[in-house]
C-alpha positions in Angstrom: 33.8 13.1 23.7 30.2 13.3 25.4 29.1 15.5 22.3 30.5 12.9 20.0 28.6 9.9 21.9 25.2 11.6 21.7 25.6 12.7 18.1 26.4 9.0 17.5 23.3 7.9 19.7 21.0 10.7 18.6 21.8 9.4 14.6 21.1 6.0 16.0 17.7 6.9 17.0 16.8 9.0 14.0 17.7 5.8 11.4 15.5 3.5 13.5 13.2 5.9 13.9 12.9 6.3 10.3 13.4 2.5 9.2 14.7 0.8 6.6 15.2 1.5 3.1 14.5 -0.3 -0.1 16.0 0.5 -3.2 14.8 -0.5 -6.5 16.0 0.0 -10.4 15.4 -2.2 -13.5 18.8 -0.9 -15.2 21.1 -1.8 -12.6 18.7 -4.0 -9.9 19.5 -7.7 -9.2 17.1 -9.7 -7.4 19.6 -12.1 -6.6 21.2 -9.7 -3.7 20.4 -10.2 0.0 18.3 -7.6 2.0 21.1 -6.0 3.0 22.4 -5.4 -0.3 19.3 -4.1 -1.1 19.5 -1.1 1.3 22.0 0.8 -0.8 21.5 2.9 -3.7 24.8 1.1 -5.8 23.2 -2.6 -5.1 19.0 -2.3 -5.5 16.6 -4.8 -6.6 14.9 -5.2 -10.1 11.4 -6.2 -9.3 8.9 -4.8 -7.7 7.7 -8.7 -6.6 10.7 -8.9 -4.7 8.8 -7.1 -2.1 7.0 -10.3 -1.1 9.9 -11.7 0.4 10.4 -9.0 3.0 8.7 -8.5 6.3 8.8 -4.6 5.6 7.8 -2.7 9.6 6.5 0.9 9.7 8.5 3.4 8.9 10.2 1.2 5.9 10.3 2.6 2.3 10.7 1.5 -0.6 12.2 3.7 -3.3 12.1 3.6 -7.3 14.8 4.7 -9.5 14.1 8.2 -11.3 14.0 8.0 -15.4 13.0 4.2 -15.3 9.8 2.2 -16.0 8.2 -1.0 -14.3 5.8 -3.2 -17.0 3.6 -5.7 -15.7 3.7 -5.2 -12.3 1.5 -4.0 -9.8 2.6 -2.0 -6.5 0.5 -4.0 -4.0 1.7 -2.9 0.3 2.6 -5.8 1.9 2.4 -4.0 5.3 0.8 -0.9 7.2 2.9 2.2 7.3 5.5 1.8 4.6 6.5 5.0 2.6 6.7 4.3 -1.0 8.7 7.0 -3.3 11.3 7.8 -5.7 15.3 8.7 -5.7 17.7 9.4 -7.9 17.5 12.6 -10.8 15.0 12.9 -13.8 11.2 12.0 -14.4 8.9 10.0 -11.8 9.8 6.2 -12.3 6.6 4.7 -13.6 5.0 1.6 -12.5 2.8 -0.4 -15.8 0.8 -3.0 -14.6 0.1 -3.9 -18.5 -3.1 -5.5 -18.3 -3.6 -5.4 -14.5 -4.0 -2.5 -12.0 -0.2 -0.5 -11.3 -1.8 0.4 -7.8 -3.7 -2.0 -5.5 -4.2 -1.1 -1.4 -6.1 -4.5 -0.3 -8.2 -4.9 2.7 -5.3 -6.3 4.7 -2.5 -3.8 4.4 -3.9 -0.6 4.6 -3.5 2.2 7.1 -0.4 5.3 7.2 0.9 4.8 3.5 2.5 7.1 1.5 3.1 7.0 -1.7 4.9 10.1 -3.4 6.5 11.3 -7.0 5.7 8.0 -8.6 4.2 7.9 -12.2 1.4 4.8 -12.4 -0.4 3.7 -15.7 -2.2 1.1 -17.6 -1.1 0.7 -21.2 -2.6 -2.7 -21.8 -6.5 -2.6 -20.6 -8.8 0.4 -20.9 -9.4 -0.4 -16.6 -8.8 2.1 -13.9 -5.0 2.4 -13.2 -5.1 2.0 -9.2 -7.6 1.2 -6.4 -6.9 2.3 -2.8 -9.1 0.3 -0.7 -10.7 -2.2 -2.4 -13.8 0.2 -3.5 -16.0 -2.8 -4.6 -16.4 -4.3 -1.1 -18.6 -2.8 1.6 -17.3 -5.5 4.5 -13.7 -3.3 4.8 -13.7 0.7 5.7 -10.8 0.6 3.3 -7.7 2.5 3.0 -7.1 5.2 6.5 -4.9 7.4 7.2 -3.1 7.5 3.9 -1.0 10.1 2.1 -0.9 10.3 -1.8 0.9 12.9 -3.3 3.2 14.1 -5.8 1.9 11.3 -7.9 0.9 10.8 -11.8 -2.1 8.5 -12.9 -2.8 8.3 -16.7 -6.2 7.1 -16.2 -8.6 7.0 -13.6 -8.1 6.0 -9.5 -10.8 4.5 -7.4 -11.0 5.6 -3.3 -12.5 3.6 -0.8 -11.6 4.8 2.8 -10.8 7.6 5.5 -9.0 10.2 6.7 -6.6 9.9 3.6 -4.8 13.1 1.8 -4.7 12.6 -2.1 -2.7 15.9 -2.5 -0.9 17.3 -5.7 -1.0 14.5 -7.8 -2.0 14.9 -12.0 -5.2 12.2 -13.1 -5.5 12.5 -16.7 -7.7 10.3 -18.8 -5.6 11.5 -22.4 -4.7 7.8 -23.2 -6.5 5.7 -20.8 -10.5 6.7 -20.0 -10.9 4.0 -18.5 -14.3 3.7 -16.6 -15.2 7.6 -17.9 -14.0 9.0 -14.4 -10.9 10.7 -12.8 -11.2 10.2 -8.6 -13.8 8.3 -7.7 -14.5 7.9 -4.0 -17.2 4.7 -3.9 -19.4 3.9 -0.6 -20.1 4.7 3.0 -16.5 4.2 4.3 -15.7 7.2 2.2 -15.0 9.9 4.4 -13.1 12.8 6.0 -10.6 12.6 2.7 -8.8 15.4 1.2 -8.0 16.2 -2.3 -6.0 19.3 -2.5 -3.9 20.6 -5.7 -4.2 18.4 -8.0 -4.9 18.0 -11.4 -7.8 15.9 -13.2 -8.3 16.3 -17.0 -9.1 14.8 -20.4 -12.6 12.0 -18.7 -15.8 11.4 -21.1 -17.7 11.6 -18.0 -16.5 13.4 -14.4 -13.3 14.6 -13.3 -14.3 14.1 -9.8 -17.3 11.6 -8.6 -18.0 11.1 -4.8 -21.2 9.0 -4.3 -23.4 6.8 -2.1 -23.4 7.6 1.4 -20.0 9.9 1.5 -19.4 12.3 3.8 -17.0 15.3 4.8 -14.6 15.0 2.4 -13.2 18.2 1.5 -12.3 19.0 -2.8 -9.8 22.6 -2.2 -7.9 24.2 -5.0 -8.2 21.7 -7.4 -7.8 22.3 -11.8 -10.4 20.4 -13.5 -10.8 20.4 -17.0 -11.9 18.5 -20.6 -14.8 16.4 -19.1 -17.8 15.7 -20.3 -20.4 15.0 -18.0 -19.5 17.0 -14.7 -16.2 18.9 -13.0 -17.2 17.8 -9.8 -20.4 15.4 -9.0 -21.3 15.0 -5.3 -23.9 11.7 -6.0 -25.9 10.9 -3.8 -28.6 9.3 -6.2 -31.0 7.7 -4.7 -29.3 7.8 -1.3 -27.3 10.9 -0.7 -23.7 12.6 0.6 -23.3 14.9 3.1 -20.9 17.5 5.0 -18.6 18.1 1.5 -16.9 21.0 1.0 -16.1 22.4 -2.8 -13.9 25.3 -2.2 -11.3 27.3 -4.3 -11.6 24.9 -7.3 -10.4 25.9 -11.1 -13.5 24.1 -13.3 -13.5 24.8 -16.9 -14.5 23.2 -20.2 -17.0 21.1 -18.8 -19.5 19.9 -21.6 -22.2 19.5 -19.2 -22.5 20.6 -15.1 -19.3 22.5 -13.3 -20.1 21.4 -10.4 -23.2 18.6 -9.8 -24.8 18.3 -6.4 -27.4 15.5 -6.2 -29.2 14.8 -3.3 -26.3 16.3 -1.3 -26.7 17.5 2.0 -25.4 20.3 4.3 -22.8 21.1 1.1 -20.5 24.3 0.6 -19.8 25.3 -2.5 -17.5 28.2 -2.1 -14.7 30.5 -4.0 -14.8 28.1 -6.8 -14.0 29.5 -10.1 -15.6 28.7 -13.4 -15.0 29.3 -17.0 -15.9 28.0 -20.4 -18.8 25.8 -19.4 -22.0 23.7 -20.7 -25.1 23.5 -19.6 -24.4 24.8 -16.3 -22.1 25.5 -13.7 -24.1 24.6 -10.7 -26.8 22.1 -11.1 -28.4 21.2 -7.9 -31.1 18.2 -8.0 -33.0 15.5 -6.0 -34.2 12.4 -6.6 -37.4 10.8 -5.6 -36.1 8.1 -4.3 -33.4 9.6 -1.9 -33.1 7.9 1.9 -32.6 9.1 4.6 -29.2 8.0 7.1 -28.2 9.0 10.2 -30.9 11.8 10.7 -29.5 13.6 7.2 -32.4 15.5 5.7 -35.5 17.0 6.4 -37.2 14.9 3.7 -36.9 12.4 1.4 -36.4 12.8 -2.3 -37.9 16.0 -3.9 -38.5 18.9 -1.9 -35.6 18.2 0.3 -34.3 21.0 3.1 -30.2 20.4 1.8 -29.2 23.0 4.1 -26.7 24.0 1.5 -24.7 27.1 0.5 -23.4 28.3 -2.9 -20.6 31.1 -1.9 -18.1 33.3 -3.4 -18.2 31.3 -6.8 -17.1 32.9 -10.1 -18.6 32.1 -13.5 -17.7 33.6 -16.6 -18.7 32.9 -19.7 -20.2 29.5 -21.0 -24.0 28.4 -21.9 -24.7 26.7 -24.6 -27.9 27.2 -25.6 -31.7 29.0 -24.3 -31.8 25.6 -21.8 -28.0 26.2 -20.4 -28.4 27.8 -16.8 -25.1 29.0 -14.8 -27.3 27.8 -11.6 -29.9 25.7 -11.9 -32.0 24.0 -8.6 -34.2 20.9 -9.2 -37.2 20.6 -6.8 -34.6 20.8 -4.2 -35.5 23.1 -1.2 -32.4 24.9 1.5 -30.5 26.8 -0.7 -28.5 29.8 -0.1 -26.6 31.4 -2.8 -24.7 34.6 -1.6 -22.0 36.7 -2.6 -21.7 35.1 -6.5 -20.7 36.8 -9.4 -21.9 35.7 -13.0 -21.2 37.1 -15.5 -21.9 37.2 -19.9 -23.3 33.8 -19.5 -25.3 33.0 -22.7 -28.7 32.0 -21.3 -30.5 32.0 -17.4 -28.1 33.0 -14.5 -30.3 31.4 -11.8 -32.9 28.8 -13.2 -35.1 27.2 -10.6 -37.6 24.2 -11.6 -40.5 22.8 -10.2 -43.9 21.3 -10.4 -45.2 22.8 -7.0 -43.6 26.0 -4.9 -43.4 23.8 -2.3 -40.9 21.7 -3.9 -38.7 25.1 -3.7 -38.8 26.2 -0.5 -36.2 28.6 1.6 -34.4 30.0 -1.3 -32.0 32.7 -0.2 -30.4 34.6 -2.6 -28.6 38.0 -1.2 -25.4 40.0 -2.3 -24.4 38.4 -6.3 -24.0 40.3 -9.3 -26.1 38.6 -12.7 -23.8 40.6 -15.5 -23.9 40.4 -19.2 -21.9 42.7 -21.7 -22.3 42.7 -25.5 -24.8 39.8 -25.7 -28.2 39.9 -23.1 -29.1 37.3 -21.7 -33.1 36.4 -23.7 -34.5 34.0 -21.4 -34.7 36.0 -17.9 -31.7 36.4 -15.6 -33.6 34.7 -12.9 -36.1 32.2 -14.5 -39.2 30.8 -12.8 -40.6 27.4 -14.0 -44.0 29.1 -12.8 -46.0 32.0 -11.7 -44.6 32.2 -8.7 -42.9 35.6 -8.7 -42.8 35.9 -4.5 -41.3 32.4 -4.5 -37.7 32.7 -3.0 -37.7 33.4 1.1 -34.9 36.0 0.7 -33.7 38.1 -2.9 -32.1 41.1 -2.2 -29.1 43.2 -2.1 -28.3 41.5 -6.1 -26.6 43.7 -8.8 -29.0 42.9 -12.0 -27.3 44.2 -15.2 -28.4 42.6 -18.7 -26.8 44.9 -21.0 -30.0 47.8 -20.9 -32.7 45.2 -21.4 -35.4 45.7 -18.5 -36.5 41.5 -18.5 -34.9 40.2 -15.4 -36.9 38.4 -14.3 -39.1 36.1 -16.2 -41.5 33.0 -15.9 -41.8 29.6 -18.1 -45.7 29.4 -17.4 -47.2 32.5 -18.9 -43.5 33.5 -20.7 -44.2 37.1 -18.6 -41.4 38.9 -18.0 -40.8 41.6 -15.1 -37.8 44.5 -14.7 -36.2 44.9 -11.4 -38.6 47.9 -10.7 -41.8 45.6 -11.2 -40.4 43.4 -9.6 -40.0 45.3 -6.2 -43.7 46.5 -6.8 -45.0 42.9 -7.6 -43.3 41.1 -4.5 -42.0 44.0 -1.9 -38.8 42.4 -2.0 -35.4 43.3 -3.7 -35.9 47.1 -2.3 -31.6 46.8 -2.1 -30.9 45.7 -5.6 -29.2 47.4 -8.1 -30.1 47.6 -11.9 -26.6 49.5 -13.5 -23.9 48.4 -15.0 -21.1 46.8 -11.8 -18.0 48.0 -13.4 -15.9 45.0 -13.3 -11.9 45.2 -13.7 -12.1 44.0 -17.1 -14.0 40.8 -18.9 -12.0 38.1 -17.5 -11.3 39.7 -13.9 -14.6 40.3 -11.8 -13.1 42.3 -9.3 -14.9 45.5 -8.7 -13.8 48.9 -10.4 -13.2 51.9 -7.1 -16.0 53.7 -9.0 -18.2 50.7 -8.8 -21.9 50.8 -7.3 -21.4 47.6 -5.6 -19.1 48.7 -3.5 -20.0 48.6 0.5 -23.4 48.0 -1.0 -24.1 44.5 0.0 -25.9 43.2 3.3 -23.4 42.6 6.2 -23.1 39.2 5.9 -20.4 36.9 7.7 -19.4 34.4 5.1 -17.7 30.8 5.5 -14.6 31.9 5.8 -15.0 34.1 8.7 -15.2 36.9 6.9 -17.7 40.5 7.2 -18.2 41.1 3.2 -18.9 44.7 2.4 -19.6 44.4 -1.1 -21.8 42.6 -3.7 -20.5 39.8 -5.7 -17.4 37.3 -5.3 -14.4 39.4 -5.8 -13.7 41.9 -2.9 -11.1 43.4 -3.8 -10.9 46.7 -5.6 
């Protein structure tokens, strides 16, 4: 009998604990029911707007019927901490708000959401298809705390706000473009977010855009494909973002830059992979007109120290032309690219541009392989924008191979080219590279052959994830 009392209590506790539920289905909803009524699967409301009338706690949810669709309504919280999802069998229910947003977080009701397997689109304006946080208002820090996940957006989703996980969901731009631009995280409130396994496709400009004063949001094991402009653009313009991590990312078919860093500060770029590209793969730049905040930076604009590290990356393929680069810095300065493997890009691996050195300073570049097979690259593996072939602070330990042809590197200014060998004599440095062939897996696996010469060749490095790598290049495994 005492077992059967705290079973009874214990399920007490565990329905409070969780809250209410809201059901809600356009084929067999009624919004004439009572709230009660509305708590059971068999007796659910039809529309969404019936949610005004309640005075949903923390812990509610409010679920959408599988298989069914939603027009001209928008999904607006009307309190913190409400769970919004889906029951029932068959495809996401999807919410249409016709001409209007399908997803709108205000500035009121904002904090511990969830929203999960729910389909949201626009079919009646060419407009983004949800905001979260009210992203055109600096006087609100926007949605916190937040979970969104499991979702489907056929166009693109504005972010304003913190701590918030936007995890497995699909963004794709097929039938709605919208503003040109998958996620797009929009002022200083914009921090500390995650976007984690999802999929963002098919934007005339960037899959992913974080810009103006972000910080610390981490961009893990994301797909990105079919956009124009850039895969993923951390924008700092004429201000700048900081703390970002880019890591484990899929980027390919990218018309212009992979991955686009712009006045961005104390970055990782790491274990991304990229295939299929533009003009480039990394393009790092800065602006003359970049501020400082908080302390960030060790200048402004051009010339800045970005403290930023390009790691473990994979590029294969792409270039589409003699001014295509697979990594290209702007007269930005603090750059450390280590452990990278490129290979049978069309045109410069490793481009660097400048008016003065000075513009370029603390360059590191230790442990990559620069590969071609069939085609060489013409315009110098590692291109110069001037005389200056002593210019980076660290290059060694780098696998050079361009298919038998001797010009590695080369300079814009005189058009003088130099072969590994000259180049160790010219500069003194580069005594640990490599000029063979680094006997990859195969052409679309960069993993190093057991005969290769890269092998426990590389400078013992510890890299951001913690770990002592013993080879050249990205792949370690062999």
């Amino acid at each position: 009998t005492m077992k059967i009392i705290l079973t009874i209590l214990l399920s007490f506790t565990i329905k409070t604990a969780c809250g209410a539920t809201y059901y809600f289905s356009q084929n067999s909803g009624d919004d004439n029911r009572n709230e009660k009524a509305a708590q059971n699967q068999s007796t659910p409301w039809r529309s969404i707007n019936r949610l005004s009338s309640l005075s949903l706690k923390s812990g509610d949810s409010v679920l959408f019927k599988k298989g069914e669709l939603w027009f001209g309504e928008t999904l607006e919280p009307t309190s913190d901490g409400v769970i919004f999802g889906s029951y029932g069998r068959g495809p996401l229910p999807i919410i249409d708000g016709g001409k209007n947003l399908a997803l709108n977080v205000s500035v009121i009701y904002r904090k511990r959401l969830t929203f999960e397997s729910i389909a949201f689109r626009r079919t009646l304006s060419k407009g983004i298809v949800a905001q979260l946080g009210n992203a055109w208002s600096t006087a609100n820090s926007g949605m916190l705390n937040s979970v969104i996940k499991n979702c489907r957006f056929y166009g693109g989703v504005i972010v304003q706000g913190s701590y918030n996980r936007f995890e497995g969901n699909l963004v794709d731009g097929k039938d709605n473009d919208g503003n040109g631009n998958g996620i797009w995280e929009h002022h200083q409130y914009c921090h500390h977010n995650t976007y984690s396994g999802n999929i963002v496709r098919n934007f005339s400009i960037r899959g992913i855009w974080t810009m103006i004063d972000t910080h610390h949001g981490l961009f893990e094991n994301n797909t990105i494909y079919n956009c124009k402009l850039a895969g993923i653009d951390l924008d700092g313009a004429d201000y700048l973002v900081y703390g970002h991590t880019v890591k484990g990312n899929t980027i390919y078919n990218i018309a212009n830059d992979a991955i686009e860093l712009e006045n961005a500060f104390e970055c990782l770029v790491s274990e991304n992979k990229m295939h299929n590209g533009g003009r480039s793969y990394i393009y790092i730049i800065n602006y003359e007109k970049c501020s400082i905040k908080d302390g960030k930076g060790a200048a402004n604009g051009i010339g800045a120290i970005l403290n930023t590290t390009i790691s473990g990356n994979t590029m294969i393929g792409g270039g589409k032309d003699e001014f295509s680069m697979a990594v290209g810095i702007h007269r930005a300065a603090g750059i450390n690219i280590v452990n990278n493997t490129i290979f049978n890009f069309k045109s410069r691996f490793l481009d660097i541009d400048y008016q003065s050195r000075e513009e370029v300073s603390r360059i590191k570049l230790i442990n990559n392989i620069f590969s071609t097979m069939g085609t060489s690259s013409w315009y110098g593996m590692i291109n110069f924008s001037g005389n200056h072939y002593d210019l980076l602070e660290e290059d060694d330990y780098i696998c050079l191979y361009n298919n038998g042809r001797t010009d590695i590197y080369a300079d814009r200014e005189t058009n003088s080219h130099k072969s590994l060998e000259s180049y160790v004599i010219a500069t003194g440095k580069a005594t640990h590279s490599l000029s063979v062939d680094p006997k990859f897996l195969s052409t679309t696996n960069v993993c190093l052959d057991k005969n290769s010469p890269c092998l426990y060749a590389a400078k013992a490095m510890t890299l951001p994830d913690g770990k002592l790598r013993p080879h050249i290049g990205a792949c370690q495994s062999h």
